[in-house]
MIKEVEX-41431 format. One line per field, with one value per residue (C-alpha): residue number from 0; x, y, z; residue in three letters. Coordinates in pm, 1 decimal. Each point is the difference from the previous one (the first is absolute). Layout:
residues N
titor <- c(NUM  ...);
u <- c(X  ...);
v <- c(Y  ...);
w <- c(Z  ...);
kolvo <- c(ALA  ...);
//
This chain:
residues 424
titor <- c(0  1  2  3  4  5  6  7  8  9  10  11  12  13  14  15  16  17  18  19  20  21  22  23  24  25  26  27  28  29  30  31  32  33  34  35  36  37  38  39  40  41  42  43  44  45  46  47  48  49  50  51  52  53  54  55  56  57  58  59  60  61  62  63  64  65  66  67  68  69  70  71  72  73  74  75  76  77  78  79  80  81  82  83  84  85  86  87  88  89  90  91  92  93  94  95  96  97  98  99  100  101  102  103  104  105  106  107  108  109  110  111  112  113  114  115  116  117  118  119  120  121  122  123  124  125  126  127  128  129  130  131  132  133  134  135  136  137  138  139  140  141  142  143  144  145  146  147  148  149  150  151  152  153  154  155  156  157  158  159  160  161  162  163  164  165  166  167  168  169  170  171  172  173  174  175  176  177  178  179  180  181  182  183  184  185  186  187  188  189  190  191  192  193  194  195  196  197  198  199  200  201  202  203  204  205  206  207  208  209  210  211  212  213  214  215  216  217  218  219  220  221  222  223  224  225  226  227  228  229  230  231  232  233  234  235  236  237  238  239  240  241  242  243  244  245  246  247  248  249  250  251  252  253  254  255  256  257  258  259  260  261  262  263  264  265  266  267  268  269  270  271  272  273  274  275  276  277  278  279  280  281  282  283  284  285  286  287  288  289  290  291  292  293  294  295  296  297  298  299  300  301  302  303  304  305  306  307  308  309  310  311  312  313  314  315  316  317  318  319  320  321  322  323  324  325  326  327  328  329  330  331  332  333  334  335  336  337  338  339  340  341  342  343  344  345  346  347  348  349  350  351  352  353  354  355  356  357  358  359  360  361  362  363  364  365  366  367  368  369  370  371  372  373  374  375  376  377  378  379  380  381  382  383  384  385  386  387  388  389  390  391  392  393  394  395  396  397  398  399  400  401  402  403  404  405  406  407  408  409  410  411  412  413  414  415  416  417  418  419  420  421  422  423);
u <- c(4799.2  -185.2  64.4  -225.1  -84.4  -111.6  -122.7  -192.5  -350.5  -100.9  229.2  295.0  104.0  -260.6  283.0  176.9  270.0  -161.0  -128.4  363.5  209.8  -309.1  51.0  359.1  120.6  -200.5  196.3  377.3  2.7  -197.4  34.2  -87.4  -122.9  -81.1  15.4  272.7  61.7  -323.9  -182.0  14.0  -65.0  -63.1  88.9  -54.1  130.2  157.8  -134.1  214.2  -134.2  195.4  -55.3  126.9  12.7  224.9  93.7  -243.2  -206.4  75.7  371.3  -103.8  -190.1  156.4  317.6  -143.4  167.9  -82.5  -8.4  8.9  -127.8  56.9  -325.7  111.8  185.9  238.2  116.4  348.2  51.6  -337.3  64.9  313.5  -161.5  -269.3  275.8  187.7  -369.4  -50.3  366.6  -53.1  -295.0  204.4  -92.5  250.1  -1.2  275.5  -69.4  -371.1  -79.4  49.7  -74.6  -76.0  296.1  -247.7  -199.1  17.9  154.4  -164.8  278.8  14.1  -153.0  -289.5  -83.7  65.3  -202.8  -296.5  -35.0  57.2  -296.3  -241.1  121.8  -55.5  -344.1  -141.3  -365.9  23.2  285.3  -45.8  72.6  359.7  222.1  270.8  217.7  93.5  -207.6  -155.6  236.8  281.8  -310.3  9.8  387.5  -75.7  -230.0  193.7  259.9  236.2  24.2  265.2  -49.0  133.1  254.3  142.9  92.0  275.3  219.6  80.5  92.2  -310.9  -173.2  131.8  -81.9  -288.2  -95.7  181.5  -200.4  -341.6  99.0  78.7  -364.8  -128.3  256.0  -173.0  -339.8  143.6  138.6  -225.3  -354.8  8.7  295.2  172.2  359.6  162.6  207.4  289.9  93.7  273.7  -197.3  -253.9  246.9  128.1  -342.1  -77.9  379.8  -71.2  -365.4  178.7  254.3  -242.9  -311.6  257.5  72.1  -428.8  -4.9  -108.4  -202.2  -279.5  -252.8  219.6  35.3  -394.5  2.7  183.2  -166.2  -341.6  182.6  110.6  -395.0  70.6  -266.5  -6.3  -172.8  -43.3  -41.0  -130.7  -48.0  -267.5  -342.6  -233.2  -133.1  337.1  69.6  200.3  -239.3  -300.5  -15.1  -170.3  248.8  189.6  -40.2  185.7  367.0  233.9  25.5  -218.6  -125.7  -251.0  98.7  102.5  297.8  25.1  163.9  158.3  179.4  123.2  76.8  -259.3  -196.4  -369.3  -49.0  200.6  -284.5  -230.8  -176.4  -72.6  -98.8  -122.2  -15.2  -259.3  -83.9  -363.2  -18.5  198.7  260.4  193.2  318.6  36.7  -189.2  -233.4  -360.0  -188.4  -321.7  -99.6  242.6  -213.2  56.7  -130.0  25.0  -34.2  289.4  222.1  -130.7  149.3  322.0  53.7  -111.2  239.5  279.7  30.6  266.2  220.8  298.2  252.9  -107.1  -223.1  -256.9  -403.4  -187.5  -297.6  -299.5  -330.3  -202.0  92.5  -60.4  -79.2  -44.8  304.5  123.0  -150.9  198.2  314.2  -75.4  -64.2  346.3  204.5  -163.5  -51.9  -92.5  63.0  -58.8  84.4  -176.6  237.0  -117.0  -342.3  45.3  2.3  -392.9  -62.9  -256.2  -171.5  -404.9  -26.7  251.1  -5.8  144.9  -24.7  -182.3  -18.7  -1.3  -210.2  167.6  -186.1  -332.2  29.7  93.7  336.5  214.5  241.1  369.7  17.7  317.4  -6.9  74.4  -286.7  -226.7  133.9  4.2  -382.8  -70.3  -287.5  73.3  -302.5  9.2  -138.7  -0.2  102.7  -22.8  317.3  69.8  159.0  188.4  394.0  140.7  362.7  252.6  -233.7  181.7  -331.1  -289.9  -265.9  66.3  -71.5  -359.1  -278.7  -11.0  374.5  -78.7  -267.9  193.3  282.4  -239.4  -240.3  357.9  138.6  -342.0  35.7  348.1  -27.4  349.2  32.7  195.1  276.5  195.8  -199.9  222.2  -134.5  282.7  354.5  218.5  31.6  -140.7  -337.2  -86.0  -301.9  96.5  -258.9);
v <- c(-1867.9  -199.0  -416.7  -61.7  -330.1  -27.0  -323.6  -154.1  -47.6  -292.0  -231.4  231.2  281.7  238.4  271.9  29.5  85.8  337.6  69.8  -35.1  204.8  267.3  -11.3  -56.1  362.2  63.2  -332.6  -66.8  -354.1  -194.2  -415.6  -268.5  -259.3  -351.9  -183.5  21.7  27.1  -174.6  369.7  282.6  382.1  231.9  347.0  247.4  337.9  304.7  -179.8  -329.0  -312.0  -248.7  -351.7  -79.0  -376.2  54.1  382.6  188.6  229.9  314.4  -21.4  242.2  255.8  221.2  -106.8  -295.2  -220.2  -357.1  -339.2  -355.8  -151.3  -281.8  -183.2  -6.6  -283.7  167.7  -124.0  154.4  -22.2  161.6  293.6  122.2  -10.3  241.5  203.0  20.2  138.1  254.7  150.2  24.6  265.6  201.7  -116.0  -66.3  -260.4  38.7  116.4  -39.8  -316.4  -286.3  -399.3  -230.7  -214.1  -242.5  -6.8  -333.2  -91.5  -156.6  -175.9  -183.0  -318.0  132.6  108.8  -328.9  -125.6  172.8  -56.9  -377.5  -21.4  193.1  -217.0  -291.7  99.5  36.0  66.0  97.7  231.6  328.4  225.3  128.0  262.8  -320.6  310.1  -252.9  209.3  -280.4  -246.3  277.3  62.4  -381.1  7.7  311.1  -202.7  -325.6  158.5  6.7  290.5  229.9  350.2  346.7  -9.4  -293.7  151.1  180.5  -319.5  -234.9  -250.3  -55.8  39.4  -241.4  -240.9  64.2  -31.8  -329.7  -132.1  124.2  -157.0  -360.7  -52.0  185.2  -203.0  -307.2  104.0  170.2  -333.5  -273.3  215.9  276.2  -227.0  314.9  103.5  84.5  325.5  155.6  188.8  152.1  68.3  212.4  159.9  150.1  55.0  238.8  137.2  333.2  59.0  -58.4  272.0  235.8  -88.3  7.1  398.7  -62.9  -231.4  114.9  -16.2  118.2  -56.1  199.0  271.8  11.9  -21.5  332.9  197.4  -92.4  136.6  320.7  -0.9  -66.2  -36.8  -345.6  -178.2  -395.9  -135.9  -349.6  -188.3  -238.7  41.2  -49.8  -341.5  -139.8  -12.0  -328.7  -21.0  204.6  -13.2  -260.8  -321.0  -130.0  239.6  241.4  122.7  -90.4  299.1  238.7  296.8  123.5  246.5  -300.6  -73.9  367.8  -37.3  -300.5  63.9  291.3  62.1  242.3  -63.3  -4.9  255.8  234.3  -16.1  318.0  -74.8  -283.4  97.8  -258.2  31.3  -119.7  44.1  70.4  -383.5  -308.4  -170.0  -341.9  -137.6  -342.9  -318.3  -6.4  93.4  341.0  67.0  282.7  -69.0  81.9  -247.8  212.4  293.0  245.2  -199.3  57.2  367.2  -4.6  -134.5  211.4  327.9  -41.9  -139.0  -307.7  -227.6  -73.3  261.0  -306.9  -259.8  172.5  -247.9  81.2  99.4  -179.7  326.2  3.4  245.3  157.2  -240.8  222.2  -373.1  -90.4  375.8  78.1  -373.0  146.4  346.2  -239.3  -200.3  311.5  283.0  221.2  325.2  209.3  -153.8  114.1  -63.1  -76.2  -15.6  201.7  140.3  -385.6  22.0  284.0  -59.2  -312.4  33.6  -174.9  -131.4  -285.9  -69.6  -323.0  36.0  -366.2  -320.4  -345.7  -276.4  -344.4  194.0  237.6  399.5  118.1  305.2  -215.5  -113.6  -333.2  -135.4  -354.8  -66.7  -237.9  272.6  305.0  -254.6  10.0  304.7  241.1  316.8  300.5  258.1  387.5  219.5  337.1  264.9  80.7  329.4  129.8  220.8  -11.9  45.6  -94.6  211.6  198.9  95.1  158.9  -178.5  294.5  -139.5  -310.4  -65.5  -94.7  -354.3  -33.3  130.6  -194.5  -292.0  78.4  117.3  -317.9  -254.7  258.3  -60.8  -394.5  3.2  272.9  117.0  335.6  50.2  234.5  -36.0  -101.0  -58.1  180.1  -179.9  -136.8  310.9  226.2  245.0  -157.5  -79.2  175.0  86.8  -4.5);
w <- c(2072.4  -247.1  -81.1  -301.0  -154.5  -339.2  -119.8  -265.8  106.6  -345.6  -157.7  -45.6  -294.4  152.8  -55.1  297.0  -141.3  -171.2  378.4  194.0  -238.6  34.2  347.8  51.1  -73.7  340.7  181.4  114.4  -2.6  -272.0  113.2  -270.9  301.0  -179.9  -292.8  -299.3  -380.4  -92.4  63.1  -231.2  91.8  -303.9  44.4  -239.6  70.4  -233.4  -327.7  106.5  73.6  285.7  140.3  312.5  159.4  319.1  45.8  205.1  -217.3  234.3  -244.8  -288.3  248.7  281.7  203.3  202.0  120.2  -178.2  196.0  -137.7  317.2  182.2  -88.0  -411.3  -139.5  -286.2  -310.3  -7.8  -398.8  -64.3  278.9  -157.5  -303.7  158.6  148.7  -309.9  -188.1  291.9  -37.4  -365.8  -2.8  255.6  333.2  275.6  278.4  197.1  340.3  -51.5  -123.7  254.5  38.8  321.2  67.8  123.7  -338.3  -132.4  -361.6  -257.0  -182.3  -375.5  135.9  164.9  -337.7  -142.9  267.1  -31.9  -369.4  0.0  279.4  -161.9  -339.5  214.1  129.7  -371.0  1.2  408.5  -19.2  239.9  -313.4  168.5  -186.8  14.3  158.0  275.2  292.3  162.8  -25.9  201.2  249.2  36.8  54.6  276.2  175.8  -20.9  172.5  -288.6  -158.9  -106.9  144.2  -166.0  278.9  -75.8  -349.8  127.8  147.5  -293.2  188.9  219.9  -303.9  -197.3  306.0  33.1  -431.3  42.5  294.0  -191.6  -360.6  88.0  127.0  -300.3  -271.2  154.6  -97.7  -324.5  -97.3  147.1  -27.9  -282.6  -173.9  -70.4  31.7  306.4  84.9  149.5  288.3  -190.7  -310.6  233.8  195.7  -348.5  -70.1  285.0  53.7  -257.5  207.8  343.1  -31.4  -127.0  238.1  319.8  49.6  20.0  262.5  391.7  305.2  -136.6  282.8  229.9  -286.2  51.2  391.6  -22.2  -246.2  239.4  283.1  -151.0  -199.9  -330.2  -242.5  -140.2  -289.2  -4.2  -324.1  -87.1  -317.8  -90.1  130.3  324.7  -151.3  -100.2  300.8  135.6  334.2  -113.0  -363.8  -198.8  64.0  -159.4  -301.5  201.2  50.4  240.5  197.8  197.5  -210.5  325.1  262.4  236.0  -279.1  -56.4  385.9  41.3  -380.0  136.2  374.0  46.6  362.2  -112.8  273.9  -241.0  -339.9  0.6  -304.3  -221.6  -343.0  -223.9  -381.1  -243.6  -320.2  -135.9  -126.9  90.5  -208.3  124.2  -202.3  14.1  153.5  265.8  66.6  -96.1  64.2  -191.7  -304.5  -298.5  -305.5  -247.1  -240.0  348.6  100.8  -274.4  -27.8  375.4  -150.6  -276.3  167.8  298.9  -163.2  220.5  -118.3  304.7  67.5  112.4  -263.8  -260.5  44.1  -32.4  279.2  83.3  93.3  145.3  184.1  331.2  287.0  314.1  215.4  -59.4  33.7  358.2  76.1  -81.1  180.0  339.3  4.8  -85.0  217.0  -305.5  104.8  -328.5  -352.8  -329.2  -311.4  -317.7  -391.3  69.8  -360.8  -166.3  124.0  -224.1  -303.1  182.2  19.4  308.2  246.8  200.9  378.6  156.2  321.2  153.9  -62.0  -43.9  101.7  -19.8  -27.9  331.2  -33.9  197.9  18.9  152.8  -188.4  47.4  75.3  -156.4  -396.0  -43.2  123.3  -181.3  -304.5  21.9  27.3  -183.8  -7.8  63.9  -151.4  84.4  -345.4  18.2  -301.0  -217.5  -105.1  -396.8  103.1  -46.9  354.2  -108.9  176.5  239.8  301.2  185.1  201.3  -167.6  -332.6  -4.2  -152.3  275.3  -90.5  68.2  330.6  89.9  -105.2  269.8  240.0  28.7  -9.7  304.1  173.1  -61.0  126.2  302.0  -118.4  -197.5  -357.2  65.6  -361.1  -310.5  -339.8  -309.5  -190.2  -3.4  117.8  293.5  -50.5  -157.8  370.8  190.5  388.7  260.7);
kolvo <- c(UNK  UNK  UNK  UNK  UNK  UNK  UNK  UNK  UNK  UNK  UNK  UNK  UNK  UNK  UNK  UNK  UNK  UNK  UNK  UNK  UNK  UNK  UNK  UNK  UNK  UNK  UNK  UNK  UNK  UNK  UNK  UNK  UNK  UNK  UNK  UNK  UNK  UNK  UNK  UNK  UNK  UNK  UNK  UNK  UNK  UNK  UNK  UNK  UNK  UNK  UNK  UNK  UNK  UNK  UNK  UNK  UNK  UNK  UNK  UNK  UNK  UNK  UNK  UNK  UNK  UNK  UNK  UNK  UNK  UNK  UNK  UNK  UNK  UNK  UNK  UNK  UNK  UNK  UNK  UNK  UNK  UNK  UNK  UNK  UNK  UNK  UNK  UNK  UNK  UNK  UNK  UNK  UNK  UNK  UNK  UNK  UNK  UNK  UNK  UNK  UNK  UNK  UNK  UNK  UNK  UNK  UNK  UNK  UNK  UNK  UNK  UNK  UNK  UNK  UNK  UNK  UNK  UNK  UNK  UNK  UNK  UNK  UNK  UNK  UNK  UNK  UNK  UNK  UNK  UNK  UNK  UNK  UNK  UNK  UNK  UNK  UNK  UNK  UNK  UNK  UNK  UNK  UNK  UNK  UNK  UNK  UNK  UNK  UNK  UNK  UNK  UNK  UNK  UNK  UNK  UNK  UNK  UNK  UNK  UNK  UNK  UNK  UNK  UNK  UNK  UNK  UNK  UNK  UNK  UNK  UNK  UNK  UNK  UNK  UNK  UNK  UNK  UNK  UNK  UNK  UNK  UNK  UNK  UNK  UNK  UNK  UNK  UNK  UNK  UNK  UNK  UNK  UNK  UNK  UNK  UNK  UNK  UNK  UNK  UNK  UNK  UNK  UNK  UNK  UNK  UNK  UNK  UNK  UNK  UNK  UNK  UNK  UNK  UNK  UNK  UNK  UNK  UNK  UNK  UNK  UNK  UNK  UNK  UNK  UNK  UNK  UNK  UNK  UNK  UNK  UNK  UNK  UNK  UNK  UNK  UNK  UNK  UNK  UNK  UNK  UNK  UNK  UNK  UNK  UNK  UNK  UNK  UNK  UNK  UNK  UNK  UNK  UNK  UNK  UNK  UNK  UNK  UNK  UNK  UNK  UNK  UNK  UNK  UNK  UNK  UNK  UNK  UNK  UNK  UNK  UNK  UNK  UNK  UNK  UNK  UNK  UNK  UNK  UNK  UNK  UNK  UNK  UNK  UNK  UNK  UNK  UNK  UNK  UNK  UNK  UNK  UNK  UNK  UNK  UNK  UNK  UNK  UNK  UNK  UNK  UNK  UNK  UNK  UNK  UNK  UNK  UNK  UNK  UNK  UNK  UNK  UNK  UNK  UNK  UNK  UNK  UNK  UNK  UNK  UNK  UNK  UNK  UNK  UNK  UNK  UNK  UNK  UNK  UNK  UNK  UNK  UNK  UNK  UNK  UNK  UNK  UNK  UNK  UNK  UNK  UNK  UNK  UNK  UNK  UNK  UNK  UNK  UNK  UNK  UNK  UNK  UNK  UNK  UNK  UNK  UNK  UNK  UNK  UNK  UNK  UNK  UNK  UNK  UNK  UNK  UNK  UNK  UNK  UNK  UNK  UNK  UNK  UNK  UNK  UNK  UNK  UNK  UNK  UNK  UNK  UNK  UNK  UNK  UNK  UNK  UNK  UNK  UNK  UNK  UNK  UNK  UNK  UNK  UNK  UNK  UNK  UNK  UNK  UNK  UNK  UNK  UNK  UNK  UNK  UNK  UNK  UNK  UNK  UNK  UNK  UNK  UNK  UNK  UNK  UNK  UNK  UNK  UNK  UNK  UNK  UNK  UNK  UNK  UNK);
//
């Protein structure tokens, strides 16, 4: 049996979703474990390319089954849109594709929500997608939210919309000065996405419970990143979930006792979308080299991403929280061409040296990053799919962050598809 995590090790889009459809023709249960529609997977596979925001990325590659678990809050319109894009190209989800009835709901004013806030916060907003993930996380926590399950009786659902929306029409009229809404004008919203979501709708945990007893393989997928992480990450320009192995459980069912391996990915740089603090982002023409070279505009909103150089402190951080014990190395061949390289080996913060994350803003807000230089190599490594070909400088690059980390590359990405993927 094998219960594999794979998480984002940076600020999210490392290309975990590349990594779980390589390894899901080898799993037979694939579980998306937190977050929702504000995270986008590319796949790119038989000369197509795919985004995915909710649908595990194990859909396009072997028969897994795939898992929206219970630790996702789901936007109902958007996932039948998804549904309705993945049975276009060919694919079929009945009987293999699945979704938590505990799973929360993000409905249309959770989106409204989230976008009047961060309108409201102005020059402090958190940078959200405005996809209304937070603001459904709040309603989860609050003790109010509307669960998958209750999407298949109308008339507890109904209730419960009408209990939610007359606190929120008092804020919508009295705060944001905006107009109020209906029950019965979201209840005709959702009606088409109910009747196609519920054939979907299950147990889920216990799905997993016996698929551990009988030693299924299974493959835990998160979304976001190590340091976007609602607990760990670098608050409050975080999400509202847990992307580390602790969520990877608790978004799931799966006993922690159950996880054999942890595999982190990270690419050969950093990028961060959005607000918040990034201590190696590079503000120059590297930077925008970076950009260009990678193709980093945000899969979910198209937005820039911000780059910088590799930061192993903040790296070995997010190895610690998450028990990585296998790493793999994404966008190697976006390195090629550079003379020298630079990874960020520690920090100065208020004039003293430290290998250590800090965990408060002000402090990470302050920080100078140090930097070890390590020799670039010309040679074009796009698409190699062997360890021997890769040029010694590429080597020596993975070898001295491995040595940093204490955790071993298994998979490094040569480039976007499967098969440009070196196995170790």
């Amino acid at each position: 049996m094998s219960v594999r995590v794979v998480i984002g090790a940076q600020w999210g889009d490392e290309g975990k979703g590349k990594i779980v459809d390589l390894l899901s023709d080898k799993a037979e249960y694939v579980v998306r474990y937190q977050g929702g529609a504000n995270a986008g997977h590319t796949l790119k596979f038989d000369d197509k390319t795919v985004v995915l925001h909710l649908i595990p990325s194990g859909i396009f590659n072997g028969d897994a089954h795939c898992v929206i678990g219970n630790g996702v809050v789901i936007d109902p319109i958007a996932l039948v849109k998804e549904i309705e894009g993945v049975k276009e190209m060919g694919f079929q989800l009945e009987g293999r594709f699945h979704i938590s009835q505990t799973a929360h709901v993000i409905l249309p004013y959770h989106k409204l929500l989230d976008q009047l806030k961060e309108k409201r916060r102005a020059g402090n907003a958190i940078g959200t997608t405005g996809r209304g993930i937070g603001p459904a996380y709040v309603s989860k926590v609050s003790r109010v939210g509307i669960r998958m399950v209750d999407l298949l009786d109308k008339e507890v659902l109904k209730s419960k919309i009408e209990q939610n929306i007359a606190d929120i029409n008092f804020a919508l009229e009295n705060l944001y000065k905006e107009p109020t809404l209906s029950a019965d004008d979201l209840m005709a919203e959702l009606d088409d996405s109910i009747n196609t979501l519920s054939p979907f709708i299950c147990n889920t945990t216990n799905m997993l419970h016996e698929g551990l007893e009988a030693n299924k393989s299974i493959l835990l997928e998160g979304a976001q990143g190590s340091l976007l992480d609602v607990d760990h990450g670098t608050y409050p320009y975080v999400t509202s979930s847990s992307p580390t192995s602790g969520g990877a459980c608790t978004g799931s069912g799966v006993p922690p006792t159950a996880l054999t391996h942890v595999m982190g990915i990270t690419k050969a740089y950093c990028t961060r979308v959005g607000n918040g603090p990034f201590p190696t982002e590079l503000h120059d023409d590297m930077g925008e080299e970076l950009r260009k070279k990678g193709h980093e505009f945000g899969a979910t909103t198209g937005r820039p991403r911000r780059c910088g150089w590799l930061d192993l402190v903040a790296l070995k951080y997010a190895c610690r929280i998450n028990g990585i014990n296998e790493l793999t190395l994404t966008k190697m061949d976006v390195m090629d061409g550079f003379d020298e390289i630079q990874v960020c080996t520690s920090y100065i913060i208020d004039g003293k040296e430290t290998k250590v994350f800090p965990l408060s803003l002000t402090e990470i807000e302050k920080i100078e990053p140090v930097y070890t230089a390590l020799p670039g190599w010309d040679k074009d490594i796009s698409g190699m799919t062997k360890w021997d070909e890769l040029p010694e400088a590429a080597k020596s690059y993975i070898n001295y962050v491995e040595e940093y980390l204490g955790v071993k590359f298994t998979i490094i990405s040569t480039g976007p598809k499967r098969t440009e993927t070196i196995i170790r």
